[in-house]
C-alpha positions as CSV (number, residue, x, y, z in Angstrom):
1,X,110.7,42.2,-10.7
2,X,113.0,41.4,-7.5
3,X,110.1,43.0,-5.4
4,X,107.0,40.6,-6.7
5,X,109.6,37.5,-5.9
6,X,110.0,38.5,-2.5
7,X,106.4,39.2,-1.9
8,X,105.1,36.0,-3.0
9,X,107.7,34.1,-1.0
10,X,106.3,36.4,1.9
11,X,102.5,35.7,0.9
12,X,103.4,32.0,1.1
13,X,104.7,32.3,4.6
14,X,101.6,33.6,6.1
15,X,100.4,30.8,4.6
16,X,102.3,27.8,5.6
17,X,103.9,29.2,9.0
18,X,107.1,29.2,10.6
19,X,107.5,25.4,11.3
20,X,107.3,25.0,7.2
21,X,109.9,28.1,6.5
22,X,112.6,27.1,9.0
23,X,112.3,23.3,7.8
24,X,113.1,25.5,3.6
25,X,115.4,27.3,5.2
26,X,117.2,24.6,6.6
27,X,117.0,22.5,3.4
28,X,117.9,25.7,0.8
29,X,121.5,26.2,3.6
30,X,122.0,22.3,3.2
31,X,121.3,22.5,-0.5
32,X,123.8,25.2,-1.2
33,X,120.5,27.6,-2.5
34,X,118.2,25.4,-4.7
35,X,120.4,22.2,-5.1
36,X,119.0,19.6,-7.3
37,X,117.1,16.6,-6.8
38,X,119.4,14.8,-4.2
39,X,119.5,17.6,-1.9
40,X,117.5,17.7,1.1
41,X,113.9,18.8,0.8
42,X,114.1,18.9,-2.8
43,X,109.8,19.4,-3.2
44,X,109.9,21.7,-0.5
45,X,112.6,23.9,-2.4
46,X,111.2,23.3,-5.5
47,X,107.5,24.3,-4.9
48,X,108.6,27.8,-3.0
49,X,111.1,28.7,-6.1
50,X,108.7,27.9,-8.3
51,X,105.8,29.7,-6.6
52,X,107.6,32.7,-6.0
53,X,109.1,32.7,-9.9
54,X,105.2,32.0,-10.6
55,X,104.1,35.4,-9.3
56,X,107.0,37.4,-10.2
């Protein structure tokens, strides 16, 4: 479900803070979304996809 996706993106920014979520937000904008492995900050967008896909 959409809504479990969100919420574990959410979870995951209480955990990592707002210095870590502006630097994925940055990279997903530069990436066009989720990019590929030349983009910038590929790990960074990789683990919060992934993480978030996990718990949905």
């Amino acid at each position: 479900m959409k809504e479990n996706y969100e919420l574990a993106h959410s979870s995951h920014y209480t955990k990592v803070g707002i210095a870590y979520w502006t630097a994925l937000a940055t990279n997903e904008i530069l990436a066009n979304v989720h990019g590929n492995e030349y983009s910038p900050g590929p790990g960074r967008i990789a683990i919060c996809e992934s993480w978030a896909e996990h718990i949905s």
